[in-house]
C-alpha positions in Angstrom: -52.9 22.8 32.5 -51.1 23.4 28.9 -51.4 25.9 26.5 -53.6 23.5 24.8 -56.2 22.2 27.9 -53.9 18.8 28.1 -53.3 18.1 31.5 -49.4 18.0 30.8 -48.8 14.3 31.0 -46.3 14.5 28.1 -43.9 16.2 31.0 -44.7 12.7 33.4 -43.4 10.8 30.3 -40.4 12.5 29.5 -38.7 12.6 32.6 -37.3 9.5 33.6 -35.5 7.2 31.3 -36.8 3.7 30.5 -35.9 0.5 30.9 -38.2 -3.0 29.3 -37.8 -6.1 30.4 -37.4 -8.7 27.0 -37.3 -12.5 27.2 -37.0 -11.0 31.3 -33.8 -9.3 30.5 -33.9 -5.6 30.9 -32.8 -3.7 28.2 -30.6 -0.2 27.6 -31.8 2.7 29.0 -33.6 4.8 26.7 -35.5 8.3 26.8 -39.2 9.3 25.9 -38.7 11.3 22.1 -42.8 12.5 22.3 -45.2 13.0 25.4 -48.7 11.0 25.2 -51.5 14.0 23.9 -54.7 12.9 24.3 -56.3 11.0 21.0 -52.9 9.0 21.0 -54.1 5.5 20.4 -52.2 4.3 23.7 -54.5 6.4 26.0 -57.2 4.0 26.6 -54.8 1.2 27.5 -52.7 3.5 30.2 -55.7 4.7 31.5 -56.7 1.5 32.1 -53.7 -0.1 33.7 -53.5 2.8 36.0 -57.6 2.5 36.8 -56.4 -0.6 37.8 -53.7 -0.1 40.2 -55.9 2.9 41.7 -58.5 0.4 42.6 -56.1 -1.9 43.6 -54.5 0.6 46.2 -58.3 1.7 47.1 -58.7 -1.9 47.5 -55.5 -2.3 50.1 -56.9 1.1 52.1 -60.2 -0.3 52.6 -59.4 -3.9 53.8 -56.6 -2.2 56.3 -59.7 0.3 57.5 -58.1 3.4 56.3 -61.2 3.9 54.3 -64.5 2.5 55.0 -66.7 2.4 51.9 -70.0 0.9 52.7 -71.4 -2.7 52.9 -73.6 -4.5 50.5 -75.8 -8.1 51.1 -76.9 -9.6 54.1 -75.2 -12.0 57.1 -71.9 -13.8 55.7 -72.7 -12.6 51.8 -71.6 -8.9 52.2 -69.5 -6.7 50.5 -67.8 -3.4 50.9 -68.2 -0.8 48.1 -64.8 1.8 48.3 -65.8 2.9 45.0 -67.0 3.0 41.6 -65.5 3.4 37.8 -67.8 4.1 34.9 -66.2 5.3 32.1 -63.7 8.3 33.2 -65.5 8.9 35.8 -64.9 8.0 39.9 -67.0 7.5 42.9 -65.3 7.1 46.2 -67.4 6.4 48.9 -65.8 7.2 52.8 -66.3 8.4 56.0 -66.8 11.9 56.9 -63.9 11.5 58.8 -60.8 14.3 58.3 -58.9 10.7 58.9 -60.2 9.3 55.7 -59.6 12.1 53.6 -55.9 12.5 54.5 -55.7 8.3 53.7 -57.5 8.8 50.5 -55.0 12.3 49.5 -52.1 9.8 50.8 -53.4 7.0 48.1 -53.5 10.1 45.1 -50.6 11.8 45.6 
């Protein structure tokens, strides 16, 4: 953690350079001048794109059976729960299996 509590993403962001794709031509190289702090107006929209790919890969893990979650319904109208999002906060439902807890460390590191 920083000085200030942040979680030091500003570091993440400063890193590597950057490259956008315009009218799907990439453009020059350029470098982060600020880190994101939290209150920046852009937060909620990373947060949300990365909530995304997280569930995505949770998604991928499960339907490969390297997590299990847990099944919802009855006969051919069932589901599997891997996890839930409310907010900031996350639920991820597996096995107590040593197995699925190295898959899901894999999947957040």
């Amino acid at each position: 953690m920083g000085r200030d509590g942040s979680l030091g993403l500003d570091i993440v962001f400063l890193l590597p350079p950057f490259v956008v794709l315009i009218n799907g031509s990439p453009s020059q190289f350029f470098s982060a001048s600020r880190g994101l702090h939290q209150g920046d107006p852009i937060s909620p929209l990373l947060f949300l794109l990365v909530m995304k790919v997280f569930t995505r890969m949770l998604e991928v893990a499960t339907s490969a059976y390297l997590l299990s979650g847990f099944s919802v319904g009855r006969g051919n109208a069932t589901t599997t729960v891997s996890h839930l999002l409310f907010a900031d906060d996350t639920i991820i439902f597996c096995d107590n299996a040593c197995e699925q807890v190295l898959n899901l460390y894999g999947i957040l590191i």
